[in-house]
ChimeraX commands (.cxc) that place a marker at each C-alpha (Angstrom):
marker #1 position -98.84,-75.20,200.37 radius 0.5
marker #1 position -101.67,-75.94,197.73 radius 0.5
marker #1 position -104.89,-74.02,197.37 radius 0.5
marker #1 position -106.91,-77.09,196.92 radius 0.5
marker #1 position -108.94,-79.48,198.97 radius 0.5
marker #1 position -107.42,-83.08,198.55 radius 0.5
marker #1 position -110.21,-84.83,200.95 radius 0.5
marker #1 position -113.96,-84.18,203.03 radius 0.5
marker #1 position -114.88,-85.42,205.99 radius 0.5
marker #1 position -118.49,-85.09,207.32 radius 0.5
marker #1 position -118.37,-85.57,211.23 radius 0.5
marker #1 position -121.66,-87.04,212.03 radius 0.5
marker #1 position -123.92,-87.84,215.31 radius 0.5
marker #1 position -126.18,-90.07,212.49 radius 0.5
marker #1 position -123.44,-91.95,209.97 radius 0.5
marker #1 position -127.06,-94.16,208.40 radius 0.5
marker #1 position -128.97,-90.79,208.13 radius 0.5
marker #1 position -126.18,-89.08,207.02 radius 0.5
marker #1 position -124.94,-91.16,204.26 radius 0.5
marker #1 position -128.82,-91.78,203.44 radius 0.5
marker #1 position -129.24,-87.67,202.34 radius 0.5
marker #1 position -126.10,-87.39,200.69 radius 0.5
marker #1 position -127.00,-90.48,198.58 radius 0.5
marker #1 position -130.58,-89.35,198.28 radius 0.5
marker #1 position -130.33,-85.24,197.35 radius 0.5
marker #1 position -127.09,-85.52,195.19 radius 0.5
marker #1 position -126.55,-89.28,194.29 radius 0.5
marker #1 position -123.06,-89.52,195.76 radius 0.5
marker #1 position -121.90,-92.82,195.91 radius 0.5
marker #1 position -120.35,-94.41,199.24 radius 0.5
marker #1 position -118.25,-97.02,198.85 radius 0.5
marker #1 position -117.43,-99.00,202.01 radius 0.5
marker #1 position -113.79,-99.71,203.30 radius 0.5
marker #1 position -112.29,-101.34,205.96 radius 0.5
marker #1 position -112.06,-97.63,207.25 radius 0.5
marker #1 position -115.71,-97.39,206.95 radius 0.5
marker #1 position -118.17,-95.69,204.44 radius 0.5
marker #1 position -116.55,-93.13,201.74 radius 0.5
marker #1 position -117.44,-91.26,199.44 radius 0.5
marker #1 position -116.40,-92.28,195.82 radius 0.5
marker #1 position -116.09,-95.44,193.87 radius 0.5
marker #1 position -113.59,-98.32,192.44 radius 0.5
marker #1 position -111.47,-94.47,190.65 radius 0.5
marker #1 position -110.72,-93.39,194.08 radius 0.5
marker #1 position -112.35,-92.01,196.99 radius 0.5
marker #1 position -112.76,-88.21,198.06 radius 0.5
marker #1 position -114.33,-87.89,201.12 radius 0.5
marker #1 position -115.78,-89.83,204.27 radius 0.5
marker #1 position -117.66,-89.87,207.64 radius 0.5
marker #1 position -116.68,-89.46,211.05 radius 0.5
marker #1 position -119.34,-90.94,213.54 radius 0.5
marker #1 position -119.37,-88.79,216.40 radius 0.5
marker #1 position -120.42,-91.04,219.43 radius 0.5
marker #1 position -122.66,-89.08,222.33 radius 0.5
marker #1 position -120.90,-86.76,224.66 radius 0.5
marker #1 position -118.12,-86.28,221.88 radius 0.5
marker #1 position -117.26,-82.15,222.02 radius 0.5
marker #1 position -117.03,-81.77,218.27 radius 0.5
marker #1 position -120.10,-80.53,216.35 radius 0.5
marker #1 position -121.50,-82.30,213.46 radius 0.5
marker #1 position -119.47,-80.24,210.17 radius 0.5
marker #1 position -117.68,-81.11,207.22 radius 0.5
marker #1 position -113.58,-81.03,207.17 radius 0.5
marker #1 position -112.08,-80.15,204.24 radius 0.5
marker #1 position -108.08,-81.23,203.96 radius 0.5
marker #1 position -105.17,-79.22,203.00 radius 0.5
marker #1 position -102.06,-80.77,201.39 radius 0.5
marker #1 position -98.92,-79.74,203.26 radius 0.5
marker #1 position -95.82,-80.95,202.73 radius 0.5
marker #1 position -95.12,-81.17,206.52 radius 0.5
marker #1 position -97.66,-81.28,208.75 radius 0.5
marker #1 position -95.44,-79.96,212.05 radius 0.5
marker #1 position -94.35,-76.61,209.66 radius 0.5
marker #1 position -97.92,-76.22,209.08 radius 0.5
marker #1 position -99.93,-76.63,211.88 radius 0.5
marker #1 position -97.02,-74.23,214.06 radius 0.5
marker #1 position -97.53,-71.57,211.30 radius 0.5
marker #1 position -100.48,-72.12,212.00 radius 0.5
marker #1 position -100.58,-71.40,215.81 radius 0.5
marker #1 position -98.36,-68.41,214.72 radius 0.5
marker #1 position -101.05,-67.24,212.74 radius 0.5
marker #1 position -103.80,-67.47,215.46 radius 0.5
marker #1 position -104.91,-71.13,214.90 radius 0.5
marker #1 position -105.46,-73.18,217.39 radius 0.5
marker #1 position -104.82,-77.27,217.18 radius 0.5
marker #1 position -107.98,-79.23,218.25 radius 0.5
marker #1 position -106.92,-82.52,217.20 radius 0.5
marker #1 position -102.57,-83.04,217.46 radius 0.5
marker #1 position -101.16,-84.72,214.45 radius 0.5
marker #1 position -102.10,-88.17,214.19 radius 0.5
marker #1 position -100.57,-90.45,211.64 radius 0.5
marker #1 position -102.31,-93.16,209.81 radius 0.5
marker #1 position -101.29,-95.49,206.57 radius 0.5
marker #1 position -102.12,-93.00,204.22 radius 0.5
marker #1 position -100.51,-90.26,205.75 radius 0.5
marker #1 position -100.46,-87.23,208.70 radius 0.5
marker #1 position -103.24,-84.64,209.73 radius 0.5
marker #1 position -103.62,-82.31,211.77 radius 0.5
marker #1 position -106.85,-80.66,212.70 radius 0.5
marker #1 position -107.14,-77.17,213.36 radius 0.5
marker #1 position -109.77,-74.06,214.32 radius 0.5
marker #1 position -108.51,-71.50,212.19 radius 0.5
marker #1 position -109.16,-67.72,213.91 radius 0.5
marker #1 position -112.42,-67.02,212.40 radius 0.5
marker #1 position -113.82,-70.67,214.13 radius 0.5
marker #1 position -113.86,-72.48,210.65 radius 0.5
marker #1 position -112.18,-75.71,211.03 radius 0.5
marker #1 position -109.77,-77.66,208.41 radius 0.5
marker #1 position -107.42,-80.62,208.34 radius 0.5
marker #1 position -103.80,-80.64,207.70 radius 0.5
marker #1 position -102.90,-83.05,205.31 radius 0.5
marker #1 position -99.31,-84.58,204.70 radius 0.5
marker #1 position -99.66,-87.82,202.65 radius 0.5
marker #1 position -97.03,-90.55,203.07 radius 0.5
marker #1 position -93.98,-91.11,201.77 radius 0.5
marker #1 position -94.95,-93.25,198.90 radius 0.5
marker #1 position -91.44,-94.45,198.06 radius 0.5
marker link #1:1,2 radius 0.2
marker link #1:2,3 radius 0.2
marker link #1:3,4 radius 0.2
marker link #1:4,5 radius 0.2
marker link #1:5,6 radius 0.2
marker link #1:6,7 radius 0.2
marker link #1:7,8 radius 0.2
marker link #1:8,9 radius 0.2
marker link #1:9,10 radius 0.2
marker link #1:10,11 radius 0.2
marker link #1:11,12 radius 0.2
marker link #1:12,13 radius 0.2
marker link #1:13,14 radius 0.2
marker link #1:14,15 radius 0.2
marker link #1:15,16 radius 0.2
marker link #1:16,17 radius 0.2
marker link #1:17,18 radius 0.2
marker link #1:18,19 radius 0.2
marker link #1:19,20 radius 0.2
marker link #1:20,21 radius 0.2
marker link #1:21,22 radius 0.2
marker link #1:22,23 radius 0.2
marker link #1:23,24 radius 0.2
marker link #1:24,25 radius 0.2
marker link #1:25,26 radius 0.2
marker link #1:26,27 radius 0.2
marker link #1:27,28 radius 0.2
marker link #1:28,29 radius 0.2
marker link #1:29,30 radius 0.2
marker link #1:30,31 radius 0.2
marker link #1:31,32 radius 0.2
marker link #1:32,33 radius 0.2
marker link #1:33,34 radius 0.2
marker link #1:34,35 radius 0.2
marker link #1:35,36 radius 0.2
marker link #1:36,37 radius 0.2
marker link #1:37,38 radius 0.2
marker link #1:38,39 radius 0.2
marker link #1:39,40 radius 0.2
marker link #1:40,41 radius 0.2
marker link #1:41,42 radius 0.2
marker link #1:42,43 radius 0.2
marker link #1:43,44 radius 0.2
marker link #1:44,45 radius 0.2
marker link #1:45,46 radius 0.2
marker link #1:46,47 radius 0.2
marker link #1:47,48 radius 0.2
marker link #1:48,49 radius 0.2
marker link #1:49,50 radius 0.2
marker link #1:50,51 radius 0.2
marker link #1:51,52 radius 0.2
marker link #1:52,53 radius 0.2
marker link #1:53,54 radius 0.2
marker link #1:54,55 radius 0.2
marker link #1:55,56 radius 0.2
marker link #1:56,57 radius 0.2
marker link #1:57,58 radius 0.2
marker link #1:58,59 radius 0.2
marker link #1:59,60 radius 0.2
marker link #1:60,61 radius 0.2
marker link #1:61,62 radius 0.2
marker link #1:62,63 radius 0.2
marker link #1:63,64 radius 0.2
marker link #1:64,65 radius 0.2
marker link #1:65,66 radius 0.2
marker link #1:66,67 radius 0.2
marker link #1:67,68 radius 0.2
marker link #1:68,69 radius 0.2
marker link #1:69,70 radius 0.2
marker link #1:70,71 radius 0.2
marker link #1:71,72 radius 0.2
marker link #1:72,73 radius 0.2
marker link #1:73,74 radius 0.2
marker link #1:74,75 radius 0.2
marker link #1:75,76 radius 0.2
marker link #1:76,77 radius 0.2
marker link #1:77,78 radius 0.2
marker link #1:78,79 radius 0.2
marker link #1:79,80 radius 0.2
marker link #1:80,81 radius 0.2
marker link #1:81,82 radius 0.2
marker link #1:82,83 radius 0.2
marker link #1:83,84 radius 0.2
marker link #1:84,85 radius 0.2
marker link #1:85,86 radius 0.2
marker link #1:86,87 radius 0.2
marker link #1:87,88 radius 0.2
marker link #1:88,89 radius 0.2
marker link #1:89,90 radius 0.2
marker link #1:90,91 radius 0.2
marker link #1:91,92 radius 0.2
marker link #1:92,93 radius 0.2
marker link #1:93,94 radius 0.2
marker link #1:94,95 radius 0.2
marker link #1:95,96 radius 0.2
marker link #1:96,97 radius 0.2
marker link #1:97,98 radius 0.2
marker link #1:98,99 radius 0.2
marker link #1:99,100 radius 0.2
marker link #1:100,101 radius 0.2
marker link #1:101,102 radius 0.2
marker link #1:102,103 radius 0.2
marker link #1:103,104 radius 0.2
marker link #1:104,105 radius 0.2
marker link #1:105,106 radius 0.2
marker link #1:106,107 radius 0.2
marker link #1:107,108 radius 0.2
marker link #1:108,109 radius 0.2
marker link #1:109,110 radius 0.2
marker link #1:110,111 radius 0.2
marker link #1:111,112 radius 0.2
marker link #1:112,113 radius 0.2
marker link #1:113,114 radius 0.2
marker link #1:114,115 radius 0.2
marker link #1:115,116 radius 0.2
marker link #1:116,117 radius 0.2
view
């Protein structure tokens, strides 16, 4: 496991007011995908938004990702260590999260990027 953060994501009720502060109070620019608005430029991309529609659960936060190098190890040590999954691993192009509350309430992403071979 690595001690760094490889990716944010702000979940957001507002994406347009959200990306507007971000943009405004530290100049961060957004670059948008066809995955929607990120942050970062043409040298790569570090974080992103997550509109949260109305009656979604989830409260408005930032998600900071983990690198793992498996995602299933991880989020079951996880559970062993008083975790609990909110969102089961879902796997997209660039790889596999899995989102969890860890026992103090703070939430963070699981990260296993894909096989690049």
């Amino acid at each position: 496991m690595s001690q760094q953060f490889v990716f944010h994501d702000v979940r957001t009720t507002d994406l347009a007011a959200s990306r507007r502060f971000y943009t405004d109070l530290f100049g961060w620019a957004v670059t948008d995908t066809p995955a929607g608005p990120m942050f970062g430029d043409e040298a790569g991309v570090w974080g992103g938004f997550t509109p949260l529609p109305d009656g979604d659960p989830r409260h408005p936060q930032w998600i900071p990702y983990v690198p793992v190098t498996d995602v299933d190890a991880a989020a079951r040590r996880a559970v062993q260590l008083g975790a609990r999954i909110v969102k089961p691993r879902t796997d997209l192009p660039p790889g596999s999260v899995v989102v969890v509350d860890e026992p103090g309430g703070a939430t963070l992403a699981l990260w296993q990027p894909a096989d690049r071979r």
